[in-house]
N, C-alpha and C positions, 0 to 999 in steps of 0.2 A: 921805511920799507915795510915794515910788521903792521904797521898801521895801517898802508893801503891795501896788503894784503887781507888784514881781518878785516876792512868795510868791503873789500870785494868778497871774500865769503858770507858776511851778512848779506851783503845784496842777493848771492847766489842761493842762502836758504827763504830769503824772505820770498824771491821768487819761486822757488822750489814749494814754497808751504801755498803760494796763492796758486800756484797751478794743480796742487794736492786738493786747495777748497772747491777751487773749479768742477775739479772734477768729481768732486764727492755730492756736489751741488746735481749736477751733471745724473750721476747715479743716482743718487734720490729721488728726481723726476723719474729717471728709465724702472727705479723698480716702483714710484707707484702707478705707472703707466702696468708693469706689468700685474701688479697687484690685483688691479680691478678691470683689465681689460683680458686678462689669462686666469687659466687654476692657481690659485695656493702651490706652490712646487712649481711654477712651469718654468721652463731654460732661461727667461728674461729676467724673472724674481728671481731665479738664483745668483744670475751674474751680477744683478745688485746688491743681495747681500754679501758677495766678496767683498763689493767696493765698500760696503758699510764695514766690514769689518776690516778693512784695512790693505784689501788689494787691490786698490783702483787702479783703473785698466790705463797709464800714464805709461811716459815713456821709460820710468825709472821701474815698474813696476812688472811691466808686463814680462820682463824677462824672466822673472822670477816664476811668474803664473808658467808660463812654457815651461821650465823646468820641474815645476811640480806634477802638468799634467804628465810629461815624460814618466816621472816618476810614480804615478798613478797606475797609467796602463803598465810597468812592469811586474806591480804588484797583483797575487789572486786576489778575487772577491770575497769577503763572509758574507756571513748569512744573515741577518734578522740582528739590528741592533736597537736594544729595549729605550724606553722613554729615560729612565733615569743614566744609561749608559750615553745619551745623544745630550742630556743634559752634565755629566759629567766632560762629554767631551769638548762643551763649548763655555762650560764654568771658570775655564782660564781665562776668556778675555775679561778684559776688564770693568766693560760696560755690560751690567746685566740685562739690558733693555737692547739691546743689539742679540745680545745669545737668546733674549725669548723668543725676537723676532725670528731669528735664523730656525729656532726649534719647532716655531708654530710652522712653516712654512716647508719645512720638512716631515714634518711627524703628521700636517696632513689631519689633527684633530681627532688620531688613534691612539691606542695603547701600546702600539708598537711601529716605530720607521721604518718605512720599508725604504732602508739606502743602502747602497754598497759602499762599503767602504775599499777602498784602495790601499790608504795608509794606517800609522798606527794610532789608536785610539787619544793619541795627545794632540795630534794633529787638528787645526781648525777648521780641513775641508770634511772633517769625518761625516756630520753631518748631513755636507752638501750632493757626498759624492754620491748616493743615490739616484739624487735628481737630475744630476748633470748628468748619470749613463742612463736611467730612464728616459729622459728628454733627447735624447741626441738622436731616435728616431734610426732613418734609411741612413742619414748622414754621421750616425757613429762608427768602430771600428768592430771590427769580429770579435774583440776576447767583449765589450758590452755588450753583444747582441747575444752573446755565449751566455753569459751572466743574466739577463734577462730572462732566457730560457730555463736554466737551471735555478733562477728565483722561485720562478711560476710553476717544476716541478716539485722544489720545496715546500710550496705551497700546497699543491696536490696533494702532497702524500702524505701531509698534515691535516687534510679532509679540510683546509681550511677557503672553503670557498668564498668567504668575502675577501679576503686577501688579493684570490684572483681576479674579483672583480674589479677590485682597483686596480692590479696592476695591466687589466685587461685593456681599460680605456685609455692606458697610457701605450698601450701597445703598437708599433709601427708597425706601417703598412704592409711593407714588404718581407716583416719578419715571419718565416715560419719556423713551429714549435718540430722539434723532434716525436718521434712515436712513441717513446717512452713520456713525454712530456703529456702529449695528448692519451695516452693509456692511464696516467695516473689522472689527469680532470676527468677522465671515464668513471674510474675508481670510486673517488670525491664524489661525483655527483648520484654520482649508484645508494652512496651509505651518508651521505648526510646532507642532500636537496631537499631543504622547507618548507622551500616559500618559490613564487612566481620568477621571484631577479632569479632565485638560481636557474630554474629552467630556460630564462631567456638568455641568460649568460652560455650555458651547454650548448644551447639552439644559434646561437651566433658563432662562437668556432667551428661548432661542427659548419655550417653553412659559408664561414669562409674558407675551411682549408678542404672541405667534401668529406671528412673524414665518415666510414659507414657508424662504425662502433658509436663514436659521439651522436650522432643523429638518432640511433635507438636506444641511449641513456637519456638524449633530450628529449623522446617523444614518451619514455617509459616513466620520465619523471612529470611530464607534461599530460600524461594520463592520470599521473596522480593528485597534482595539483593544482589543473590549469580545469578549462572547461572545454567542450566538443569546438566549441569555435577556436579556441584558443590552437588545440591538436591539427584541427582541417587550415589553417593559415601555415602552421608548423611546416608540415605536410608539402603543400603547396611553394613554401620559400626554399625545402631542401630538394624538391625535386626538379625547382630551377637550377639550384646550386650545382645539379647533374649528381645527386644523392640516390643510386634507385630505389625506385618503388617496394615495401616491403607488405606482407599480408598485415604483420604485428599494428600496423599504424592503423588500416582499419579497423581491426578487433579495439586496438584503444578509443579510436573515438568512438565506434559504436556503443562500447562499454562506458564512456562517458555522457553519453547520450540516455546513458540507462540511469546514472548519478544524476543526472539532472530531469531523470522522469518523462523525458520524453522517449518511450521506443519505440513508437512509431518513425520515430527519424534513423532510427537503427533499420528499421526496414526500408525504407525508399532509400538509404543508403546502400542494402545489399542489391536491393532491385537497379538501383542508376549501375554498379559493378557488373551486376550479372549482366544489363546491356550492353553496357560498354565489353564486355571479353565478348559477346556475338557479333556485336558490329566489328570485331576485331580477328573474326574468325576464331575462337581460342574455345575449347569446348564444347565445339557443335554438338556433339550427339549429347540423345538428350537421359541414357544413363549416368551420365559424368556431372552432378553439379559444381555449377562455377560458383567462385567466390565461397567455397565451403568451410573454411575458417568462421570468414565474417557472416556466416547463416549459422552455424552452430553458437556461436557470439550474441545473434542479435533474436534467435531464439531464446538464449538463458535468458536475456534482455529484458522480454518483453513476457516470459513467464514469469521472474521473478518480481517483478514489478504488478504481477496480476492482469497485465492488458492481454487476455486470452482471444481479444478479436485480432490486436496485429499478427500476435501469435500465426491464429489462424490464417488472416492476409498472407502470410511471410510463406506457409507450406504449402498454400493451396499455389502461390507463385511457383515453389519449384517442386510442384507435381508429385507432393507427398513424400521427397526424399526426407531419410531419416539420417541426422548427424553422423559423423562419425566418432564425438567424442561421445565419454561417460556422462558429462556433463550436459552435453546436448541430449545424448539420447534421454535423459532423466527428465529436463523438458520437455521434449516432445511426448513421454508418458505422459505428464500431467496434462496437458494439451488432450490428450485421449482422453482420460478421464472427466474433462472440463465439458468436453463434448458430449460425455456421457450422461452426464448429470443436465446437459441439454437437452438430450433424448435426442440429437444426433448420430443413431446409432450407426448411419453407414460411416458417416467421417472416422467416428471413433476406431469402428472395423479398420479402415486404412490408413490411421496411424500407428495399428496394432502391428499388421501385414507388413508394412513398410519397415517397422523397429527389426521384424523377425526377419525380415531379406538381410537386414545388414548384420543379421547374427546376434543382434543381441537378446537378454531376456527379458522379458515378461513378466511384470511381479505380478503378487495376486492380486496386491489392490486396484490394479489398473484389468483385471479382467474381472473381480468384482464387480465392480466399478457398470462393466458393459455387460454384465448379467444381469444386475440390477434395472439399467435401462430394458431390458429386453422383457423383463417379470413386468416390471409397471406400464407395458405396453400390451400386456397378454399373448407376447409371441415367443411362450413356448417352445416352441421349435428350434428355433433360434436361440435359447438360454438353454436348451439340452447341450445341441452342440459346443456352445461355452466352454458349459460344464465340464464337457468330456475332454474337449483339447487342452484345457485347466488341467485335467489331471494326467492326460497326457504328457505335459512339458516338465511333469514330475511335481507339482504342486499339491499342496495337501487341501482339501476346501474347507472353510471356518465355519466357525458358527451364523455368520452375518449369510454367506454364502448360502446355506440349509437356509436361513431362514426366510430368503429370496427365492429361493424355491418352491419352497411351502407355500407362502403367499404366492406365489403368482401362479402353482397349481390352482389354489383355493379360487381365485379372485376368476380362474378360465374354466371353473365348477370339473376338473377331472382331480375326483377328491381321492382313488386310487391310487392316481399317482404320487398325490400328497403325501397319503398315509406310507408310499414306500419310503421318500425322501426323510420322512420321521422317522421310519424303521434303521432305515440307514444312518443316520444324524446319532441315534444311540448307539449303535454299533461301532460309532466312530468315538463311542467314551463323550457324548457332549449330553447336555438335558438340554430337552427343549424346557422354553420360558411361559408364565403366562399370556402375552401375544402371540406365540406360536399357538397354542391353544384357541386361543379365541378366533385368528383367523379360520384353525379348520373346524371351530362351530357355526362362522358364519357361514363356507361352504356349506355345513351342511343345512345350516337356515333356511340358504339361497336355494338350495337342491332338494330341501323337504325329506333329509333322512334323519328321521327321532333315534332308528336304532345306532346308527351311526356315531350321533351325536353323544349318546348315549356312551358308548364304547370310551369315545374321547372325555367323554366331563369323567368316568372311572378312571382310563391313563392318566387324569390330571389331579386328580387324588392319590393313585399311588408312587405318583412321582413327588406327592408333596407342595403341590403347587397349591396357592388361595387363590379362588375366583374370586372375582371383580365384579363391583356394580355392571361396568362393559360387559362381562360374563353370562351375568344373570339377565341383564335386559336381552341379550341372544337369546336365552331360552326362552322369553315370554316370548319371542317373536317366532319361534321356532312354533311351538306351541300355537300362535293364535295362525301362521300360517295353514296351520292344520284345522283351523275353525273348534280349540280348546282351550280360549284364553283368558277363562277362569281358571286351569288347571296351572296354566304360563304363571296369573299371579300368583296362585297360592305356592308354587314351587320359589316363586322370588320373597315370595315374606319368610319360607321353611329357611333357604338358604343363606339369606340373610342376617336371620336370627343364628343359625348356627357358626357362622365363619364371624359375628360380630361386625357386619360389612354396614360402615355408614354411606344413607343416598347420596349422591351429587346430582349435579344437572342435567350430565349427561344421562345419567341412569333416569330420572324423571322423564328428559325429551323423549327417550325412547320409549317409555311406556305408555305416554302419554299418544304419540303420534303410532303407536300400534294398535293402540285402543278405541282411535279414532278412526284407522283406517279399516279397523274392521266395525265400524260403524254402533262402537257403541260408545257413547258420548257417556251415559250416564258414569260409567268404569275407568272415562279418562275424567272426569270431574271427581271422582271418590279416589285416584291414585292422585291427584292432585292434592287432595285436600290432606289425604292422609302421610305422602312427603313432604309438605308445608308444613303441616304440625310436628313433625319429626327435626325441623331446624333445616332442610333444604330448602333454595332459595332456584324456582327455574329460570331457563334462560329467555329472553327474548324473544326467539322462536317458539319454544311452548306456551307463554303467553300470545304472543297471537294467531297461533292454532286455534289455542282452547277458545279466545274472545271469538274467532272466525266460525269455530264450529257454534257457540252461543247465540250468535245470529241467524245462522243456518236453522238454530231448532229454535229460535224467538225469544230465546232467554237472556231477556233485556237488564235486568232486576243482576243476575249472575256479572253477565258482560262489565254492565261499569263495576263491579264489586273487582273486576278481574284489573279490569283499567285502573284503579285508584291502588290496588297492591303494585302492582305493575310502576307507575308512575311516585307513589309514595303522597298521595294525594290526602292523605288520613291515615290517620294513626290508627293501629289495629286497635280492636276492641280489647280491653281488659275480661275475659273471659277465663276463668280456672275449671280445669277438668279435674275432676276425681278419677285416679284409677282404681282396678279393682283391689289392691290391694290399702283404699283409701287415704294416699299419698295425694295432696294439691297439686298441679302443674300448673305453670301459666304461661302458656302456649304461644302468647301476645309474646311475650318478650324471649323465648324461644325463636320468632321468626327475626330473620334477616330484614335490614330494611333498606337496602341501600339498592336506587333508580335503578330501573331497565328500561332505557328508551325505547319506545315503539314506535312502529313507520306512524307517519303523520298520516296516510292511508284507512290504516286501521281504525284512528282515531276520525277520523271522518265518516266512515261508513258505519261507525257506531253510533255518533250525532244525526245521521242522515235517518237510519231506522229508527231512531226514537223520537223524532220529528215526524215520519207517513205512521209512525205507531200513534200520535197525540197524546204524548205523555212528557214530551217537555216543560212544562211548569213542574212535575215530580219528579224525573232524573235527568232532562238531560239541561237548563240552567244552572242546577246546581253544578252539574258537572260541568259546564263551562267555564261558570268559576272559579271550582278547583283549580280549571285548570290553568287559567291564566293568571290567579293567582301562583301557581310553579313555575310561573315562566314560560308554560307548553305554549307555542306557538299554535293558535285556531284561526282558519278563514274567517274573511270579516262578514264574510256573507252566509257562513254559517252563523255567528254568534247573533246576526241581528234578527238573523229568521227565526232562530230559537227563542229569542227576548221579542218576537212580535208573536209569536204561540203560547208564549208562554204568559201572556196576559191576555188569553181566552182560556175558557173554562178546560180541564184534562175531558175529552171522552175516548170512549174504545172504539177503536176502528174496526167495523164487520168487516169481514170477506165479501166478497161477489156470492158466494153461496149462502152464507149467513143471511147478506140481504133476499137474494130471494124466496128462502125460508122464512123471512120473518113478512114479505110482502105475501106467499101463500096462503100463510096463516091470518094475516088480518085479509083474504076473500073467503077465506074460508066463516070466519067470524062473521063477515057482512052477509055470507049468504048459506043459515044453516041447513039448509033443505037441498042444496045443491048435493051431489055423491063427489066424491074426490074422484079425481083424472088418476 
């Protein structure tokens, strides 16, 4: 009896163990089905690592699973159990390669598992129990979907937003968060949004549950870190979501639009707004601008970016209104200013006018700014009143101010009024400078007043001031306007000597082309010669003045002398002066020697005259030469003309008068008895 009794209990466990392997066999397929056909954690992987660890889902078995999950949901949830705490909890069983499996597949390839646990940490579902109230979706019970919610504000309020990411895509459908839930992923995404997943992470709750607060953390972070397309799609999916429309969202893209350097897109964006509220009736009259957020927005936009043409597109669109912020209205100054310096003085004016209707102020630099323009136009008239309403508004006026003044009295020759704006200028504690000075010597240049002039080169001595080469060349010209331009230079070699003042170029052009224009060539050839030996080197232009005037009086011999300094064509002569006080100079290496390109002009009509002169074989071949040995570019039809004259003999070409003076004289020789006509 004991004996059939024990082969019927072996039979009963041998069967009991083969429908154990079955079904572990069984399991082993379901979770690598779920393995690679689901997430890492998903409901299918979990239920087969039960069965791997020893609760296969059999008839012996399952009852016990039922009584645990009972035992499960009567228990609260914790919070956050760590990597070494999920491997502590599963270091009891016995096969360590089942507890890694169980831990990879939970913990998910983090630092920390995001499971709930139910029971106590000795437990072998500790683990699992995460995944299993995670996973259970619309079809879990109210204390999981509780436990969900109160995860994800955990999370929250730990600013730990990748947390919620993961635990977002496990999120069911039908679950919604509480307002405390969704106020702290507000929070989170407010104080510590990175990166792009954060903002598409804020930008998808907020769009499924409509929440407003989320949608303006997602679009406030999405201005930060996303780009203008990025914002305008935002935009677009929460206002399907039935999210409404807010001003904040265009001001972002606009101002994202300005990060990525386009504002012009900032403006056809205010302008597509400002249509759309007309065709919508919203704003008609046309004191009230629409869309005035995103026009003050898309002004800084495109001011501080420097594109002063959308700028201006953007205000000429809504008819000169001026912002209502600080920030705009400081824009739209410079926009004034920007125009002014265009010499757009009406626009500038109605940026002015427009700032002050809305009350705000007027700095000086920005009516500077349209004083200026008004002086360099010689409208007078118009920089008085400036002036006055400048100090009107209680503004003090600068020295730059004064000295816009001054000049553009000088420059419209009422040198009275000049001389008051100087009187005044001192009186306000400021010195005028040597520019100030020189322009109202050029008035008086201009105007022909020596006593005048006079007065002012004394004010500019007692105020301490040193004239300038610019200084002095006004005087000669002052001087030879008066037809005394011997007196002009001797007063610039006095004043010179005495202030220690070295020539420059400028000071050269100008004596040189004063000298000429009072027609005396010989005084601009000797001011020439004697600032070249002084170590000035002139410009350009006074080389082919002088070469031009050289042809004009036939001084062919001078001309290429001018040409070959000019181009660097030959080395100066070694020549040494004695001065009087029998000290060497060498004047040669005193001069500058470094090219002044001249018009290719010049150099042709200096070939061309000494070609009808027939003196090409003595200067002007050589000077071809020269010049092509420097690389000077000569027509080819000049050099061959010059090389077919210049292998015939040099003669001197007579006049028409010359010939008929010498044809009178040989009738006069054939016939001496004739009387002269």
């Amino acid at each position: 009896m004991t004996v059939g009794v024990q082969a019927s209990e072996v039979a009963n466990m041998e069967a009991a163990i083969f429908e154990d392997l079955k079904g572990l066999f069984v399991l082993a397929a379901v979770f690598m089905l779920g393995w690679f056909s689901c997430r890492p954690g998903s409901r299918l992987a979990g239920f087969a690592v039960r069965g791997i660890q020893g609760q296969v889902l059999t008839a012996s078995t399952a009852k016990h699973i039922c009584e645990d999950e009972e035992q499960y949901q009567a228990k609260p949830p914790s919070l956050l159990v760590s990597l070494k705490e999920a491997e502590f909890a599963t270091s009891r069983k016995t096969d360590p390669w089942i507890d890694a499996v169980a831990a990879g597949i939970t913990v998910e390839d983090s630092m920390e598992a995001e499971v709930l646990s139910f029971v106590t940490p000795s437990s072998p579902d500790v683990v699992l129990a995460g995944v299993a109230t995670a996973e259970c979706g619309a079809h879990g019970s109210a204390s999981e979907l509780t436990a969900m919610d109160e995860q994800m504000h955990s999370f929250a309020k730990r600013h730990d937003l990748s947390a919620c990411q993961r635990l977002w895509r496990r999120w069911p459908a039908g679950l919604t968060p509480s307002s405390d839930t969704l106020a702290e992923v507000a929070s989170a995404a407010r104080c510590a949004a990175v990166s792009i997943a954060d903002a598409d992470f804020v930008l998808a709750v907020a769009e499924r549950f409509g929440d407003v607060t989320l949608a303006e953390t997602a679009l406030c972070a999405g201005s930060r870190l996303c780009s203008a397309a990025w914002l305008a799609a935002a935009g677009a999916r929460l206002y399907a979501a039935g999210v409404p429309e807010t001003p904040e969202h265009a001001v972002a893209v606009a101002r994202a639009y300005g990060r990525e350097r386009r504002p012009d897109l900032a403006v056809d964006l205010w302008q597509a707004q400002s249509e759309m509220q007309s065709e919508c009736g919203l704003d008609s009259s046309a004191s009230v601008l629409p869309a005035a957020e995103l026009y003050s927005a898309a002004l800084e936009v495109c001011v501080g970016f420097g594109d002063f043409e959308s700028a201006l597109r953007l205000t000429k669109s809504a008819c000169w209104h001026a912002p209502a912020t600080s920030m705009g209205q400081a824009a739209f100054l410079a926009l004034s200013r920007w125009l002014a310096r265009r010499q757009d003085l009406h626009s500038a004016q109605e940026c002015i006018r427009a700032a002050q209707r809305t009350g705000s102020v007027v700095d000086l630099a920005t009516f500077r700014a349209v004083l200026k323009a008004a002086a360099r136009n010689a409208d007078m008239t118009q920089a008085r009143a400036i002036f006055r309403e400048m100090i009107s508004t209680g503004l003090e006026p600068d020295f730059s101010t004064f000295a816009a003044m001054i000049r553009g009295y000088c420059s419209a020759g009422d040198m009275d009024q000049a001389m008051a704006y100087l009187h005044t200028m001192r009186q306000g504690g400021m010195s005028p400078d040597g520019p100030i000075f020189d322009s109202l010597l050029e008035g008086c240049a201009h105007r022909r007043l020596p006593g005048l002039a006079g007065q002012v080169l004394a004010d500019m001595e007692a105020a301490g001031v040193r004239p300038s080469s610019a200084t002095l060349a006004i005087l000669v010209r002052l001087h030879a306007a008066r037809g005394d331009l011997e007196k002009g230079l001797a007063l610039y070699q006095e004043l010179s000597q005495c202030h220690g003042l070295e020539p420059d170029s400028h000071a050269m052009g100008t004596l040189v082309c004063t000298c000429l224009s009072s027609g005396r060539h010989d005084l601009a050839l000797m001011a020439y010669q004697s600032l070249s030996s002084a170590g000035c080197r002139a410009a350009a232009r006074t080389f082919e003045n002088l070469i031009v005037s050289c042809l004009s009086y036939g001084d062919l011999d001078f001309a290429v002398r001018l040409v070959d300094e000019a181009l660097c064509l030959t080395r100066p002569t070694q020549q040494e002066d004695v001065t009087a006080e029998g000290v060497e100079t060498n004047t040669a290496q005193q001069r500058p020697s470094w090219r002044v390109f001249l018009e290719p002009k010049v150099i042709e009509d200096v070939l061309r005259l000494i070609g009808r002169r027939r003196l090409s074989k003595s200067l002007g071949m050589p000077l071809v030469m020269r010049l092509q040995a420097a690389g000077v570019m000569v027509p080819e039809h000049l050099a061959e003309a010059m090389l077919d004259c210049a292998q015939q003999p040099d003669q001197k070409l007579l006049s028409p008068l010359e010939q008929r003076c010498n044809e009178r004289q040989s009738w006069c020789r054939s016939a001496p008895s004739a009387e002269p006509l």
